[in-house]
Structures are given as C-alpha cells and as structure tokens.
C-alpha positions as a Markdown table, in Angstrom:
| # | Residue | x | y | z |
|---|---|---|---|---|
| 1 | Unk | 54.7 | -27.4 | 36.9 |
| 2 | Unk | 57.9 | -29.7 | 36.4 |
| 3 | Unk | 58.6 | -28.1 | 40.0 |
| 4 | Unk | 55.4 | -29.4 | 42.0 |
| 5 | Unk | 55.5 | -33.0 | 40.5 |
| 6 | Unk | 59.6 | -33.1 | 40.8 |
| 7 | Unk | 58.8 | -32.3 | 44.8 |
| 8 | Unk | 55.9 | -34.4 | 45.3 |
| 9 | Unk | 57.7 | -37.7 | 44.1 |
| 10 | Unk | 61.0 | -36.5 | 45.7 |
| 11 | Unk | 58.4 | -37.0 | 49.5 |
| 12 | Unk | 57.0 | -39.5 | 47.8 |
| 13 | Unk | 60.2 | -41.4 | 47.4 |
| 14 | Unk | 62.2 | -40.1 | 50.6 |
| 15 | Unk | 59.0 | -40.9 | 52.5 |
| 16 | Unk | 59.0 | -44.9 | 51.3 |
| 17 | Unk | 62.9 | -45.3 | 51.7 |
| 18 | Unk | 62.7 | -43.4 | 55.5 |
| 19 | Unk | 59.8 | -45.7 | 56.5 |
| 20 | Unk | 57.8 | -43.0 | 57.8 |
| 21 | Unk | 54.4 | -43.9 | 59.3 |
| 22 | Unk | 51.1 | -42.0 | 58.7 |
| 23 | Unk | 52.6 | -41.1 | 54.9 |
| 24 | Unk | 49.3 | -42.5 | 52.8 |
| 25 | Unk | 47.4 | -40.2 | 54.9 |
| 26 | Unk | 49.5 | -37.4 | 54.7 |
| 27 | Unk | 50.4 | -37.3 | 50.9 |
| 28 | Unk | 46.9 | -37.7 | 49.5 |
| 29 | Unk | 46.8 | -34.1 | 49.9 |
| 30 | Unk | 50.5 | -33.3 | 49.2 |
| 31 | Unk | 49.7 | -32.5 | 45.6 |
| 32 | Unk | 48.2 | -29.1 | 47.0 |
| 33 | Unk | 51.7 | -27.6 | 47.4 |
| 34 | Unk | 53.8 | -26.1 | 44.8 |
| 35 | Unk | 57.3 | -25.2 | 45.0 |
| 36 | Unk | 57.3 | -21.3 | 43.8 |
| 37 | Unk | 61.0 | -20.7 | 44.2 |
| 38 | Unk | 64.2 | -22.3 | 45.9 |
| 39 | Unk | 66.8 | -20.3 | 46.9 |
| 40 | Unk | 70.8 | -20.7 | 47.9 |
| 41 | Unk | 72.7 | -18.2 | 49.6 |
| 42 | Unk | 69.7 | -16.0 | 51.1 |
| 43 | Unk | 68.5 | -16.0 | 54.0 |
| 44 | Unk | 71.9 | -17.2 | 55.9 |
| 45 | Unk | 74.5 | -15.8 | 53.6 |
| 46 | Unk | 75.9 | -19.5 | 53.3 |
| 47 | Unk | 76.5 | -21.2 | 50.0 |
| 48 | Unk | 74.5 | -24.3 | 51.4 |
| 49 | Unk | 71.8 | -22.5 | 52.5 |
| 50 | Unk | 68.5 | -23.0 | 51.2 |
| 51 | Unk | 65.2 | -21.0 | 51.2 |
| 52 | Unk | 62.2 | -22.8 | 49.6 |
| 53 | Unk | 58.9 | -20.9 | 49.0 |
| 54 | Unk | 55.5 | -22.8 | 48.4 |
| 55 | Unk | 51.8 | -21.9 | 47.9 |
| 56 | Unk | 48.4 | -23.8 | 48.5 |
| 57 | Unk | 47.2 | -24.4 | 45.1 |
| 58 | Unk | 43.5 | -26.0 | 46.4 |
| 59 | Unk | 40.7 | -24.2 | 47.3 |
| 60 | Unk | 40.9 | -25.3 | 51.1 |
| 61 | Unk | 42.8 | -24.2 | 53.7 |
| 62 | Unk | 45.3 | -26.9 | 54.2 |
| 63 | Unk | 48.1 | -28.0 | 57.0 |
| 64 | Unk | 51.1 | -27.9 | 55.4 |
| 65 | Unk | 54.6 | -29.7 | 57.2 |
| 66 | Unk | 58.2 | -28.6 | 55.0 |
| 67 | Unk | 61.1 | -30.5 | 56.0 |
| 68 | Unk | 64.5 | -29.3 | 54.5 |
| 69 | Unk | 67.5 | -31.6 | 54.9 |
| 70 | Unk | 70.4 | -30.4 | 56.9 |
| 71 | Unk | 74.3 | -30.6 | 55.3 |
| 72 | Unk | 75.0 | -33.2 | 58.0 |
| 73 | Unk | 71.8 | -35.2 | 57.0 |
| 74 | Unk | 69.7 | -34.3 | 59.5 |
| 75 | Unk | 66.5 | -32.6 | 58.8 |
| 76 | Unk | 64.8 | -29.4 | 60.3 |
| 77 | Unk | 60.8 | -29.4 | 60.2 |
| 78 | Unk | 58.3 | -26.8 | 60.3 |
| 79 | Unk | 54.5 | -26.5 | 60.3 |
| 80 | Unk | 52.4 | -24.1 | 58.3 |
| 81 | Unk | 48.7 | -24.3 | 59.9 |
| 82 | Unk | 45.6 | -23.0 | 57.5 |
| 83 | Unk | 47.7 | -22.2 | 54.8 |
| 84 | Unk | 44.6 | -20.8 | 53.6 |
| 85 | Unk | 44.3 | -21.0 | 49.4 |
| 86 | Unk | 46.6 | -18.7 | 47.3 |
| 87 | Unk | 48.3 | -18.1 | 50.5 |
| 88 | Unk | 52.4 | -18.3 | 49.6 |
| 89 | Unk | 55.0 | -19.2 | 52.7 |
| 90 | Unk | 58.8 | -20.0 | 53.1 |
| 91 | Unk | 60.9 | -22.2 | 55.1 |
| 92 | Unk | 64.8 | -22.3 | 55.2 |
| 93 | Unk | 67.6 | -24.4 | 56.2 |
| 94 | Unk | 71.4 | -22.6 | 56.5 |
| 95 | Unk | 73.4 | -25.7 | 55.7 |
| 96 | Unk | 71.2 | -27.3 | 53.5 |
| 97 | Unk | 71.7 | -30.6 | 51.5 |
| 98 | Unk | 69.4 | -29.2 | 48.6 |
| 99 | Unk | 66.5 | -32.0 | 49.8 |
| 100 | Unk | 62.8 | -30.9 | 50.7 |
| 101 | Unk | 59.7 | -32.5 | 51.2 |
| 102 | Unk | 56.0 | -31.9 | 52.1 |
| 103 | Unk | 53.6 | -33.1 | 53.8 |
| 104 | Unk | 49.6 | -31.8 | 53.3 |
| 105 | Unk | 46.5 | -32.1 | 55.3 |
| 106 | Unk | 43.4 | -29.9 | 54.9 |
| 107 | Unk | 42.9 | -28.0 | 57.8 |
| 108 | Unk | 40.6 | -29.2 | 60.2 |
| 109 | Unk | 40.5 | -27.1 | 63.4 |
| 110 | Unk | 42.1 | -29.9 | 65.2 |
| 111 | Unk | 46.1 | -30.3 | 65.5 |
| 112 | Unk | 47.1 | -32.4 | 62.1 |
| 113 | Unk | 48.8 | -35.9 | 62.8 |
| 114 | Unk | 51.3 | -35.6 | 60.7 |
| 115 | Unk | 54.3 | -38.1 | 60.2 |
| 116 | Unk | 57.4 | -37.7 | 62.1 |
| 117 | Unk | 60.5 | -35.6 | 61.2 |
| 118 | Unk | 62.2 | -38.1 | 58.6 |
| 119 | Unk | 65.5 | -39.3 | 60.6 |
C-alpha cells in the first residue's frame, strides 16, 4: 500500500514541478494504479535498468500512461489502453534514474488526452 500512495504523490509532485498541462484531469484517476513490483537489472542486464509492473485496481477499464525517467533525465513514455480491472502490465527503462510516474483515465473508446511526456 505504502507503494501506490509513494507513486501517486511522486506524479503528483513531478507533475506540479514539470508544469505539465491536462494533469487535474489525468490524475483524478491515477489512484487506480498500483506499483506491484520494481525491478533493477532485468530486463536489460544493466545495473540502472528498471522494470516497473502495475495493476488496475478499479473496477473499470482504465487508460493507463507510465513514464520512467532515463539516466540522462530524459523520460521514455508508454501507453496501456483498456487496462481492463485486475489486469497486471510492465514497462521498462535500461538506463533508468529510478523515477516513475502514472497517468489514469478510464477507458472511453476514444483516444485518451493525456499530458505530454514530462521534459
């Protein structure tokens, strides 16, 4: 549990300093994503490289964006569309700063506006 509410205020936070727009939208529904694990050293074989697996903990499908931030401070997006309830996925970085975030929207059917890739 510490997990999920460490996360959501680490977007919440990195989403306010980055001045990203569309964020009140997006995070309203952020609280539907728990981290299940985060992993160094697995998918790449690097010591900086980071796996992070997450579940949708609603009862909706939702629209989930990760972002993981790169060891140069850059960050690599992906999106996760009807992540249907239950339903468990991963993202990964291989030269990873050991920063995440996420983004939530329940699906609608329709491409999700969500904010930008933090810069």
């Amino acid at each position: 549990m510490k997990r999920c509410r460490i996360s959501f205020l680490l977007a919440v936070v990195t989403s306010a300093v980055l001045g990203l727009s569309h964020v009140g939208i997006a995070m309203a529904q952020s609280q539907c994503v728990r981290v299940v694990n985060v992993q160094r050293d697995f998918e790449c074989g690097q010591p900086d490289d980071m796996t992070v697996t997450y579940t949708n903990v609603c009862n909706a499908p939702m629209d989930i964006k990760v972002c993981i931030q790169n060891a140069n401070r850059t960050w690599t997006c992906g999106l996760n569309l009807n992540t249907q309830p239950g339903e468990q996925a991963t993202y990964y970085s291989c030269h990873s700063s050991g920063r995440y975030m996420f983004w939530a929207l329940r699906t609608t059917g329709v491409y999700p506006s969500m904010p930008p890739d933090p810069r």
